[in-house]
PAVEXKE-906812 format. One record per residue: x negated, y negated, z negated of N, C-alpha, C, CB in turn. Coordinates in nm, 2 decimals. Atoms other than C-alpha are relative to their C-alpha. Glycine has a CB too. Layout:
REM PAVEXKE-906812
ATOM, n_xx, n_yy, n_zz, ca_xx, ca_yy, ca_zz, c_xx, c_yy, c_zz, cb_xx, cb_yy, cb_zz
ATOM, X, Y, Z, X, Y, Z, X, Y, Z, X, Y, Z .
...
This chain:
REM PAVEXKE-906812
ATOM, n_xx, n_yy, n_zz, ca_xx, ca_yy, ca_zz, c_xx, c_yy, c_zz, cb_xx, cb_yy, cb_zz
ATOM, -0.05, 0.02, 0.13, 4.54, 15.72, -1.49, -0.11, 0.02, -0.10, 0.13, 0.08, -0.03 .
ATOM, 0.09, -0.01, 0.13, 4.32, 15.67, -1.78, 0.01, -0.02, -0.09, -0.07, -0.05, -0.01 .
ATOM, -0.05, 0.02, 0.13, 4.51, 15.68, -2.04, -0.01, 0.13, -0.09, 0.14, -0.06, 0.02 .
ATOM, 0.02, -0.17, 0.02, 4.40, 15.98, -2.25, 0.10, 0.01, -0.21, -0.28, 0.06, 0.00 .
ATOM, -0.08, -0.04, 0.13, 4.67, 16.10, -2.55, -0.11, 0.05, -0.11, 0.13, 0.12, 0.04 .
ATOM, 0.10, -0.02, 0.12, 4.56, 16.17, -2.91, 0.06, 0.15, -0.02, 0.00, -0.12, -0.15 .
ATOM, -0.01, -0.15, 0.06, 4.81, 16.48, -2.89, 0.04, 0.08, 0.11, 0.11, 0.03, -0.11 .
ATOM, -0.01, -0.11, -0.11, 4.86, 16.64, -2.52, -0.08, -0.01, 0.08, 0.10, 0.00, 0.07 .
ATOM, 0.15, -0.02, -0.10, 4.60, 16.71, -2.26, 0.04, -0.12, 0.09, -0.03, 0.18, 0.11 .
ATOM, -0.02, 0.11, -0.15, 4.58, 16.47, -1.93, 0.06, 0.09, 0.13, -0.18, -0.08, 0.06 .
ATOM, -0.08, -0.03, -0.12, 4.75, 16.70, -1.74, 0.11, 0.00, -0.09, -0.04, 0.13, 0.09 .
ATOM, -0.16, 0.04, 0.03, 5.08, 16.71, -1.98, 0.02, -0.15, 0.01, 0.05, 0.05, -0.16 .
ATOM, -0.02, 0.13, -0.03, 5.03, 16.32, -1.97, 0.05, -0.01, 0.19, -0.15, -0.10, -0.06 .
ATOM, -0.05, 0.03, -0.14, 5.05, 16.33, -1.60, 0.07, 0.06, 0.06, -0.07, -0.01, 0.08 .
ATOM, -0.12, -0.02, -0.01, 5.34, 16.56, -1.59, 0.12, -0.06, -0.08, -0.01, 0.11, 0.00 .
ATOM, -0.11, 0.13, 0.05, 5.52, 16.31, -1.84, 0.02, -0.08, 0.12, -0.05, -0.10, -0.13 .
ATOM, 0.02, 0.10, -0.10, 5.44, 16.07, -1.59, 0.11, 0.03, 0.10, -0.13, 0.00, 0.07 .
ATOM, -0.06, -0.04, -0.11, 5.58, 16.28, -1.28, 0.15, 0.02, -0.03, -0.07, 0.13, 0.06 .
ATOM, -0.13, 0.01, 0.04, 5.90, 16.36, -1.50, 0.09, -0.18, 0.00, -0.01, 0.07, -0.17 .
ATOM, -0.07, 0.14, 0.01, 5.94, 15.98, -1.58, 0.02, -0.08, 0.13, -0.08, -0.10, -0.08 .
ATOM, -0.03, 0.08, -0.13, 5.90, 15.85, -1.20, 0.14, 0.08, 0.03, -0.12, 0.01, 0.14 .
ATOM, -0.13, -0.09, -0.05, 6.22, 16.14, -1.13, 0.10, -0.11, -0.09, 0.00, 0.20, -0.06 .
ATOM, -0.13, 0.07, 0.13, 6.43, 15.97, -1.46, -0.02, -0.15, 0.05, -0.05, 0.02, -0.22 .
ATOM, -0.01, 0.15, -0.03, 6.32, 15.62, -1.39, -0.10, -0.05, 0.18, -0.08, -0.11, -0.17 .
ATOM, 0.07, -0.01, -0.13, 6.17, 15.58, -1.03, 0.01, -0.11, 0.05, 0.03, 0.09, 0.09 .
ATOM, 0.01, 0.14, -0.01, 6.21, 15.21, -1.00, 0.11, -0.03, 0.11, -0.16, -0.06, 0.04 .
ATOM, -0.05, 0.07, -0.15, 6.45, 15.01, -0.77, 0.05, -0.15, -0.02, 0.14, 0.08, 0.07 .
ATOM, 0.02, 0.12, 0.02, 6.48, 14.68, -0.72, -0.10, -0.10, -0.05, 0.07, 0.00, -0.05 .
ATOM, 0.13, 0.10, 0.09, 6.31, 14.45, -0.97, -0.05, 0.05, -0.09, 0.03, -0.13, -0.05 .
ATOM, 0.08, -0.08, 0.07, 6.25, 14.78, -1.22, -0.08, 0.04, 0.06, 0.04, 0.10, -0.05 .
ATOM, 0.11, -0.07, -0.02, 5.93, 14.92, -1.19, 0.01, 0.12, -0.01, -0.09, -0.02, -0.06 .
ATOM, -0.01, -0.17, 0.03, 5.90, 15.30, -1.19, -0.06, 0.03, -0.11, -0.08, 0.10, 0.12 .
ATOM, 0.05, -0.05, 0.12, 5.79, 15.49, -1.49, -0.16, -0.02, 0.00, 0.04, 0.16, -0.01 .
ATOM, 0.13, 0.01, 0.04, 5.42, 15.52, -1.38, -0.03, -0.12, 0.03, -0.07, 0.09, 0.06 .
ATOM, 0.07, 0.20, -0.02, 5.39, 15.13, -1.24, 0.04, -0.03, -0.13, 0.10, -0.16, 0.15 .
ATOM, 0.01, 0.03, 0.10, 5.51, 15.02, -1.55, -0.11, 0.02, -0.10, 0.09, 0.02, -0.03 .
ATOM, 0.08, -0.05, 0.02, 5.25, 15.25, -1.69, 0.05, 0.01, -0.17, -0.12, -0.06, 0.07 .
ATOM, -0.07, -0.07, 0.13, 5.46, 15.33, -2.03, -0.06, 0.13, -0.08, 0.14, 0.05, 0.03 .
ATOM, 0.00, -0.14, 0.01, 5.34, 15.65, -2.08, -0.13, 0.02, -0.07, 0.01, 0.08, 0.14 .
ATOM, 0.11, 0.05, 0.06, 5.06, 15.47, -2.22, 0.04, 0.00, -0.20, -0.03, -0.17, 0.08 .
ATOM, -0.10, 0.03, 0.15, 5.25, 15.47, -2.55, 0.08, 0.12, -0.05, 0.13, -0.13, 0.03 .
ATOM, -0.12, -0.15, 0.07, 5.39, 15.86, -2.59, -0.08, 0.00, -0.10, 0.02, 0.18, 0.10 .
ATOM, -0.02, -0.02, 0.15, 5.21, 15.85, -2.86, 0.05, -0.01, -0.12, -0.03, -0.02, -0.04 .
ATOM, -0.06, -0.02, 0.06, 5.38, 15.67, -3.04, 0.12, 0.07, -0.01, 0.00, -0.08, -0.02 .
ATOM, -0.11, -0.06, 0.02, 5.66, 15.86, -2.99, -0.01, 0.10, -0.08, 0.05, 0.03, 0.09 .
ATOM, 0.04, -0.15, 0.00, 5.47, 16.18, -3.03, -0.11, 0.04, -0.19, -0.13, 0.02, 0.20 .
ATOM, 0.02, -0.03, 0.15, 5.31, 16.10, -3.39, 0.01, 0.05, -0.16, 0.00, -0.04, 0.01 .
ATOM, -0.09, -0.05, 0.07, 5.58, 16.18, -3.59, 0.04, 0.15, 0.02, 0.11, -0.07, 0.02 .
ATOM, -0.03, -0.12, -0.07, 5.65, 16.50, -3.44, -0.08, 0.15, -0.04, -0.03, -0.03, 0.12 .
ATOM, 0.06, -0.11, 0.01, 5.59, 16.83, -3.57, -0.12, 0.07, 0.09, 0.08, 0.07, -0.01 .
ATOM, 0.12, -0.01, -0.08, 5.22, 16.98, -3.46, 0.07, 0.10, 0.07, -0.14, 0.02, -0.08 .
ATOM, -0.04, -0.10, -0.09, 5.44, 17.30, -3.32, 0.02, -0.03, 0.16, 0.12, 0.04, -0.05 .
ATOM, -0.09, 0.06, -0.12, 5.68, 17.09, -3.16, -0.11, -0.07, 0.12, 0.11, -0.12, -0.06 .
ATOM, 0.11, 0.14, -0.08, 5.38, 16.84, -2.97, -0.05, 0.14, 0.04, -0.12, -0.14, -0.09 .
ATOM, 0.04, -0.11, -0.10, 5.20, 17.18, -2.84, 0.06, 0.06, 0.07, -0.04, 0.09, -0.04 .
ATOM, -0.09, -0.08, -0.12, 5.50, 17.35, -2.72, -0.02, -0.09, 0.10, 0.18, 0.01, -0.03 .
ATOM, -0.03, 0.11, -0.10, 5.58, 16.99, -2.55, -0.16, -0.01, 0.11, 0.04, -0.16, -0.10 .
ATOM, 0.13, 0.04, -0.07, 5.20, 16.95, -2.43, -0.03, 0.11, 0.07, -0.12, -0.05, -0.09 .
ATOM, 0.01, -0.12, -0.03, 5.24, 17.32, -2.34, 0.06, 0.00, 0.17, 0.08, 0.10, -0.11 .
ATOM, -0.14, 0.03, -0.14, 5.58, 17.28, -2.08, -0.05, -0.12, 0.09, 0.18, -0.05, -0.07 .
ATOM, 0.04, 0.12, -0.12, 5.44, 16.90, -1.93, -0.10, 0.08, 0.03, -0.03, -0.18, -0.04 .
ATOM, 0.12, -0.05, -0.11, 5.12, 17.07, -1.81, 0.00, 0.11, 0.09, -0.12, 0.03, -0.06 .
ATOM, -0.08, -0.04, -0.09, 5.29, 17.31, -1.63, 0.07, -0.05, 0.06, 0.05, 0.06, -0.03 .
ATOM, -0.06, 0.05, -0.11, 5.49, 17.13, -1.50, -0.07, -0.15, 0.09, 0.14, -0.03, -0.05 .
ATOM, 0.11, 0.10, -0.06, 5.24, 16.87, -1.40, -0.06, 0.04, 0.18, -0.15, 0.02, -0.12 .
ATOM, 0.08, -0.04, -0.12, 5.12, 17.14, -1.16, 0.13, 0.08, 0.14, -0.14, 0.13, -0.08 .
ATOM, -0.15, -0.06, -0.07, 5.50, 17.20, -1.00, 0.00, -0.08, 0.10, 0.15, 0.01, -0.08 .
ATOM, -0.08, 0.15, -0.14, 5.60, 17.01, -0.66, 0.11, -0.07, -0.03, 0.06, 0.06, 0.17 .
ATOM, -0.11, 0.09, 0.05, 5.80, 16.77, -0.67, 0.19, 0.04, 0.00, -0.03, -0.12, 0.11 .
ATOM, -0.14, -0.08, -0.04, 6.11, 16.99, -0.54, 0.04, 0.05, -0.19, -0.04, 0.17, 0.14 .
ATOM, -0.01, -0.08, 0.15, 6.05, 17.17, -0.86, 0.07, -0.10, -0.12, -0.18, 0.04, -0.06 .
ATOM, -0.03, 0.10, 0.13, 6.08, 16.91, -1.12, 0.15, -0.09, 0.06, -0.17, -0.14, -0.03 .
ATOM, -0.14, 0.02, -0.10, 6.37, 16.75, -0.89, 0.12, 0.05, -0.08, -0.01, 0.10, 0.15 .
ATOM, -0.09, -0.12, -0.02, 6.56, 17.08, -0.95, 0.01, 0.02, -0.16, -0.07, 0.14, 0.11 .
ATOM, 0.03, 0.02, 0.19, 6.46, 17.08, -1.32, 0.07, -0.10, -0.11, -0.15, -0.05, -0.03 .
ATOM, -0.05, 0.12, 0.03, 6.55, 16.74, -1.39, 0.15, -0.03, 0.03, -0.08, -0.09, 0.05 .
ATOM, -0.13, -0.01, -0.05, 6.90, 16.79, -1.22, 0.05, 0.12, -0.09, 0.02, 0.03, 0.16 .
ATOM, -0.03, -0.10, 0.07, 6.94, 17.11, -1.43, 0.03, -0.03, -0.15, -0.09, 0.09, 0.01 .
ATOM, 0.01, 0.05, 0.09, 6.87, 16.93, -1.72, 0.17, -0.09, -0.01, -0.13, -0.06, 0.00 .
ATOM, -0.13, 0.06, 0.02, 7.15, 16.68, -1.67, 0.12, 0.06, 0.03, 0.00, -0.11, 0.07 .
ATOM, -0.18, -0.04, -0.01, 7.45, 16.89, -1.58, -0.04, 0.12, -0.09, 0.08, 0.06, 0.19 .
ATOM, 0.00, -0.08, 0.11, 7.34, 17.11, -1.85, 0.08, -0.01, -0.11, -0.09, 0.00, -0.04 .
ATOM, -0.11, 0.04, 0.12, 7.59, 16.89, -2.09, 0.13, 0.07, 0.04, 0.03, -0.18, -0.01 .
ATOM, -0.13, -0.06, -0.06, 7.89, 17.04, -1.85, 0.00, 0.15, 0.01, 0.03, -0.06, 0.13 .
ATOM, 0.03, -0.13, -0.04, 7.76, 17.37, -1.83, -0.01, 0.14, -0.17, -0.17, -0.03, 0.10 .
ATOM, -0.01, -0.07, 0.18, 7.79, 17.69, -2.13, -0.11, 0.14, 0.14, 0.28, 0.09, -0.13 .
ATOM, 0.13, -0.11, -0.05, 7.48, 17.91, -1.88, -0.05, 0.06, -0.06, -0.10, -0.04, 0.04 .
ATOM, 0.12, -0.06, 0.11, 7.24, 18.13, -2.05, -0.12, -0.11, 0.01, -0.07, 0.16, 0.05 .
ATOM, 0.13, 0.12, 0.09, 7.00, 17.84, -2.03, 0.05, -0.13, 0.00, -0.15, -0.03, 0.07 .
ATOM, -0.09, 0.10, 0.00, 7.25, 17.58, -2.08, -0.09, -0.10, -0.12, 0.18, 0.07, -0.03 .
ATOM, 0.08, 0.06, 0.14, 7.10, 17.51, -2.43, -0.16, -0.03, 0.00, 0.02, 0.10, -0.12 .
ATOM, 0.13, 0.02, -0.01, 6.75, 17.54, -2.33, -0.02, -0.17, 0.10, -0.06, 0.14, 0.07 .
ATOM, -0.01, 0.14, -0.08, 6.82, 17.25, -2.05, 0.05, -0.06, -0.07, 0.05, -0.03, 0.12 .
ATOM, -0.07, 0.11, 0.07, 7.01, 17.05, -2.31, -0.11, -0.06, -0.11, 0.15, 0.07, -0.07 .
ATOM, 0.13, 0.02, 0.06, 6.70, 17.05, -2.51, -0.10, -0.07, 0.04, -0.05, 0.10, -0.01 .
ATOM, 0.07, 0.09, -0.03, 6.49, 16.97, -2.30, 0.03, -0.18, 0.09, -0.07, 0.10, 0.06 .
ATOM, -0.06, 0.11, -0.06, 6.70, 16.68, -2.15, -0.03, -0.08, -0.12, 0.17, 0.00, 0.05 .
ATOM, 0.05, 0.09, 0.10, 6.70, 16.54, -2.49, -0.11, -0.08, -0.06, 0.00, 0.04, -0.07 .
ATOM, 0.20, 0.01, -0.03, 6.34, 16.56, -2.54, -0.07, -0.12, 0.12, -0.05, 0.18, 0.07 .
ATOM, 0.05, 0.08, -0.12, 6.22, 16.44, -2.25, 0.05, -0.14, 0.00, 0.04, 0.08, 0.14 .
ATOM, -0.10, 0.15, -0.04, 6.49, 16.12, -2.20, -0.05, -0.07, -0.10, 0.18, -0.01, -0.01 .
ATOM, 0.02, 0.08, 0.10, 6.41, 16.04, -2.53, -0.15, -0.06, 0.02, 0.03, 0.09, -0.13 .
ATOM, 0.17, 0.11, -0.05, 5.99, 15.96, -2.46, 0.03, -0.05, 0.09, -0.16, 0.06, 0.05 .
ATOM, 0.04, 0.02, -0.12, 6.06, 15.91, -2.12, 0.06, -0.21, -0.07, 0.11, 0.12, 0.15 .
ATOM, -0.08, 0.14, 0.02, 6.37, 15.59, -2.23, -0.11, -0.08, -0.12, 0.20, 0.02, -0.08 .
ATOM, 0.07, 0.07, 0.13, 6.18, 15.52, -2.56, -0.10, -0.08, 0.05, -0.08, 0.10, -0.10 .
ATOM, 0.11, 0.09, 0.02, 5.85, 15.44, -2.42, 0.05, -0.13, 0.16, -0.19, 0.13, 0.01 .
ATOM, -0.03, 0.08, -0.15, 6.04, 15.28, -2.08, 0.03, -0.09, -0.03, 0.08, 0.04, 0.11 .
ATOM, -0.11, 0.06, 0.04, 6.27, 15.08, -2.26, -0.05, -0.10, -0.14, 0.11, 0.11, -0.03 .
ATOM, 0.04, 0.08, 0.14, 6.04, 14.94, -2.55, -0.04, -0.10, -0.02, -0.08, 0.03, -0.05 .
ATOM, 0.04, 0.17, -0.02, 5.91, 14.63, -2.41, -0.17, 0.01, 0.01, 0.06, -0.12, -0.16 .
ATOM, 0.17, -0.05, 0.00, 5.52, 14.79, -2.39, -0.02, 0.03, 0.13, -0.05, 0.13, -0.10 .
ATOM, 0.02, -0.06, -0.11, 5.35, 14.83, -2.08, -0.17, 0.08, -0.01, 0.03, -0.11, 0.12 .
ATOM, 0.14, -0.06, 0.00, 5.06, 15.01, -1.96, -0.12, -0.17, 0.05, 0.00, 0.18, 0.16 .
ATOM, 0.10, 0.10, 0.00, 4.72, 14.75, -1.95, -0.01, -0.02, 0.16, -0.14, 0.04, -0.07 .
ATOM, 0.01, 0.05, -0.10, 4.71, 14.77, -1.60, 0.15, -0.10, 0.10, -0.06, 0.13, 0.05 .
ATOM, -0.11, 0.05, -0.03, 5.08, 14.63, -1.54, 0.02, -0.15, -0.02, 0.08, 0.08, -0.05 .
ATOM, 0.00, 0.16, 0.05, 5.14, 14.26, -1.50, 0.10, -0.04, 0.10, -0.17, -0.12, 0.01 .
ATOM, -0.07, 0.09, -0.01, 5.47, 14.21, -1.41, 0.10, 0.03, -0.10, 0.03, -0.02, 0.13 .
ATOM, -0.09, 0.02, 0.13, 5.77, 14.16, -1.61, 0.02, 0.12, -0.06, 0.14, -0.05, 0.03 .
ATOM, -0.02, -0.11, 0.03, 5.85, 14.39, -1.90, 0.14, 0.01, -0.01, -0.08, 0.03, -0.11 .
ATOM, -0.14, -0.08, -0.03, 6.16, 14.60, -1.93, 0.08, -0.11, -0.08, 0.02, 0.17, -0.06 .
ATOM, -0.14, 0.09, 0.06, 6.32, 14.36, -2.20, 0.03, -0.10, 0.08, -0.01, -0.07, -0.15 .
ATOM, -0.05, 0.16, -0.08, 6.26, 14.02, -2.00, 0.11, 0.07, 0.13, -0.19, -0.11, 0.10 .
ATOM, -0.03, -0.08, -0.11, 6.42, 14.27, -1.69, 0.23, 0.01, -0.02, -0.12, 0.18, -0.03 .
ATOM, -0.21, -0.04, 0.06, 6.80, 14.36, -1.89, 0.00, -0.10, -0.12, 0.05, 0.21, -0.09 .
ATOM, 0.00, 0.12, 0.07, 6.74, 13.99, -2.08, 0.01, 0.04, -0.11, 0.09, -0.08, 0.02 .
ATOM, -0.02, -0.03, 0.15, 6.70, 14.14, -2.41, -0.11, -0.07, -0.10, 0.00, 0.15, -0.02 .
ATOM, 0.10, 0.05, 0.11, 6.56, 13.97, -2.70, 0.14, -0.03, -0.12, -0.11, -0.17, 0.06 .
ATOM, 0.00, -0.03, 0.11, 6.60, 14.03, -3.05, 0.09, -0.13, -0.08, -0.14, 0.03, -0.03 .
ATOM, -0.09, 0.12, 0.07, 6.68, 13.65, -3.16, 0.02, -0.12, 0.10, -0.08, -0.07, -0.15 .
ATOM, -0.07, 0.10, -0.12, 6.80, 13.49, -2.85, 0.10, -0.05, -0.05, 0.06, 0.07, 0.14 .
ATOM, -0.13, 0.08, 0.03, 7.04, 13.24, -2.88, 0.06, -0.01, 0.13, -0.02, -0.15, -0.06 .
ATOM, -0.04, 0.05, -0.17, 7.27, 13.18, -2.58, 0.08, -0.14, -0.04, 0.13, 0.12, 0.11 .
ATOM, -0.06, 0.16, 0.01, 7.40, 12.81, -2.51, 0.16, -0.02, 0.06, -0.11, -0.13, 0.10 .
């Protein structure tokens, strides 16, 4: 991957990455998070974003960058039944579910790919366009 962020190291980029193949991991005729190569584009997400908030975040993906895959698995499952759950870290996984879904869908779902990707992007994929007409 050679895609180097303006606000998290290259190892939180390539634990975004590892989070986004778990959330979107391709099947069918989607591509996975990293073939699409999206992740090329957390910046924009990540521009707006308080300088705290983007260090914490660049803090937690490079840690978990360096977790096996079981790990993040188990994380990423914690995260989603965290909406059904009142735990002592019920709110911390509800947090970071938000967070995370939100770059992960944002930059998956935007219609941008990474430079090395050349096949269809996510809108042509769920036929979306903006001023389509249907006949």
């Amino acid at each position: 991957m050679s895609f180097r962020s303006n606000y998290i190291s290259p190892a939180a980029v390539r634990g975004l990455s590892r989070i986004g193949d778990i959330i979107c991991p391709g099947d069918g005729e989607f591509p996975s998070y990293s073939k699409l190569g999206c992740v090329e584009h957390a910046d924009i997400m990540l521009e707006h974003a308080p300088p705290a908030d983007i260090k914490d975040l660049g803090m937690l993906l490079a840690i978990l960058s360096y977790m096996p895959n079981s790990v993040l698995r188990w994380a990423v499952k914690q995260m989603a039944e965290s909406h059904e759950s009142e735990s002592a870290l019920s709110t911390t996984f509800r947090q970071l579910d938000f967070g995370l879904r939100g770059i992960i869908f944002g930059t998956y779902y935007s219609g941008r790919s990474g430079k090395d990707y050349d096949g269809p992007d996510t809108h042509a994929l769920v036929g979306f366009s903006i001023n389509r007409i249907e006949d």
